[in-house]
C-alpha angles and dihedrals in degrees: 000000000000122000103203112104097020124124124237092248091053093053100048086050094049088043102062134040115267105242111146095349114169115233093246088067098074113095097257102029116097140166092287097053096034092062084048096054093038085048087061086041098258100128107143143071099231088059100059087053093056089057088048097060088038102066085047084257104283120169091218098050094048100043091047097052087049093054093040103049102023098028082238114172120247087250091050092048087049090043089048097041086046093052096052091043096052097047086040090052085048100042110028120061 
């Protein structure tokens, strides 16, 4: 994975297991779109990823469901969807 380009955010996320990670923590998801989430009872971390690998990780589903239920940008859903496929690509083999 390179590192060139990746937010701080991003990296910190990638670098650690993902435990009890709030979902704010994921690269795209601020304040904004974390109450939101949290709002439809989506507040960790962990959860996003479920939905991640549940959609067989495609970009266009993700990001669509994050626009669609959360009124997420196009930038925030691909930052998201970067993020988990990057720590998924370093923690699940």
């Amino acid at each position: 994975m390179a590192q060139r380009g990746l937010s701080k955010k991003h990296r910190d996320f990638v670098s650690e297991p993902i435990g009890d990670k709030h979902v704010t923590e994921l690269a795209g998801v601020g304040a904004v779109i974390g109450r939101r989430m949290e709002k439809a009872g989506v507040s960790k971390a962990s959860m996003v990823l479920g939905h991640y690998l549940a959609e067989r990780e495609d970009p266009h589903r993700f990001q669509q469901w994050m626009k669609e239920n959360y009124h997420a940008s196009s930038k925030q859903s691909e930052d998201c969807y970067n993020c988990l496929k990057d720590w998924t690509a370093s923690h699940v083999k």
